[in-house]
C-alpha positions, 0 to 999 in steps of 0.5 A: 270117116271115108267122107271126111277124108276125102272132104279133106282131100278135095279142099286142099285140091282146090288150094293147090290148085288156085296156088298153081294157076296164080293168075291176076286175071282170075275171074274168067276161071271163077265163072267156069268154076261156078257154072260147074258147081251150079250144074252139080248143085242142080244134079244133086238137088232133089226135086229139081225146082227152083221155086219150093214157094219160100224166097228165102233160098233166092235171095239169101243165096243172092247174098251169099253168093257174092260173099263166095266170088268176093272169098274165092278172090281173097284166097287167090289174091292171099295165096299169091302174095302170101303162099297156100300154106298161110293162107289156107291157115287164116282161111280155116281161120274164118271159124271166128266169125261164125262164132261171134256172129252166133254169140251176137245175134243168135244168143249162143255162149261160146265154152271157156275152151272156145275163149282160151281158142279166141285168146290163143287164135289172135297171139297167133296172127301177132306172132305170124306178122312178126315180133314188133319193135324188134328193129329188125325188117322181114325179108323178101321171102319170109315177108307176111301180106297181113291185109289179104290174110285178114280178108280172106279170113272174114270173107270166108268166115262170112260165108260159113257164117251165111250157112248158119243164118239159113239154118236159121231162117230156111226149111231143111228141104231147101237146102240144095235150093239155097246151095244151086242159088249160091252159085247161080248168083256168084257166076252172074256176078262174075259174068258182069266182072268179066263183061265190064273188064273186057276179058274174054274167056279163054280155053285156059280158062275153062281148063282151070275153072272145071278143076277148081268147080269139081273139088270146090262143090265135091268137098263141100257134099262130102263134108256135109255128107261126113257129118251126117255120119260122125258128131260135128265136134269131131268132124270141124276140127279134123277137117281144118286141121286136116286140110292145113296140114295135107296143104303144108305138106304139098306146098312143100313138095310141089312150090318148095314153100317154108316158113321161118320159126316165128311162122311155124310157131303162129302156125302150131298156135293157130291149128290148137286155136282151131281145136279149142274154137270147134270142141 
């Protein structure tokens, strides 16, 4: 349980984190964060080999590694139109897509509670962009960004759902190789972001990015390293459920963020729409 409370604690730290740099020149943070979370990969990889003799974790890793530079941008971007509390909820959203990729080309079926989450998941995202027809426009402070909110969904959705196409087609002792590719390719993919805009690295850049690299690698060792002690029906939902409330609660204390009633009732549904997708 320690594991996933701390799993819990580091992902909200990498929210409030990008919440607080809330930057439209992110990518030089981005790099720094990767270089980081490449080094802490190779530490934590045993042996230390960048060839196990299967290129699978070389050019799935290649892929997923631009899932996650194109995810992480989302989070920013949808953070700083949209708040870390909407937007940590519709990234924790992004279960859906794992789910359905399962469903499609794996063969899985989801359980009649996983439907009623499915069900109960989309009332919620109409509920969050407001009641239509009502004649009524949104103000400026409780205004919803529907586009980053639904990109940030199917990018991070998109990389769970990587993860599980490795379980399939990858070796089990590959899975720190597959993990040190991610960054490696999202950092170079990075730099040439960085190279073709002219941005320089800065100081500040380095600053931000070892604060969002430690918890974006920690958390995802920890949440790895809790499901090897508890059953993952018990983790996943904890784990959303967990990071979306410690991010309200902070958003709350330290930006002064709060949702109107129609918001908060989206909210309420999409945490028990959570529940029911990982039971």
């Amino acid at each position: 349980m320690l594991f996933l409370l701390l799993a819990i604690l580091f992902s909200s730290m990498l929210s409030i984190v990008l919440k607080y740099l809330n930057s439209d020149r992110p990518y030089g943070v981005f790099l720094v964060n990767y270089i980081v979370c490449g080094l802490l990969a190779f530490a934590a990889m045993e042996p230390k080999v960048l060839c196990s003799g299967d290129l699978t974790p070389c050019w799935l890793g290649a892929i997923t590694g631009l899932i996650y530079l194109a995810a992480l941008a989302a989070n920013g971007y949808s953070i700083h139109k949209n708040g870390a509390i909407l937007s940590s909820v519709f990234t924790r959203l992004g279960v859906l897509v794992p789910i359905l990729v399962s469903v499609t080309l794996f063969g899985e079926r989801p359980t009649i509670l996983q439907g009623l989450g499915v069900a109960l998941a989309v009332a919620a995202a109409v509920l969050m962009n407001g009641r239509p027809g009502s004649g009524k426009k949104t103000s400026e402070e409780h205004k919803v960004y529907l586009l980053p909110l639904i990109l940030a969904l199917l990018l991070n959705g998109s990389s769970d759902t990587m993860s599980k196409v490795f379980t399939q087609l990858g070796r089990r002792q590959d899975d720190g190789l597959f993990m040190f590719y991610i960054f490696v390719f999202a950092g170079l993919a990075t730099l040439v972001l960085l190279v073709k805009r002219r941005q320089a690295l800065t100081r500040k850049d380095v600053f931000w990015g070892v604060l969002v690299g430690i918890p974006n690698f920690v958390s995802s060792r920890l949440l790895l390293a809790a499901l090897t002690k508890l059953p993952a029906f018990l983790v996943y939902p904890c784990y959303s459920v967990g990071v979306i409330l410690v991010i309200s609660v902070a958003s709350f204390f330290l930006f002064r963020e709060r949702l109107n009633r129609c918001q908060m009732g989206a909210a309420g549904m999409i945490l028990g729409a959570l529940v029911l997708l990982n039971l």
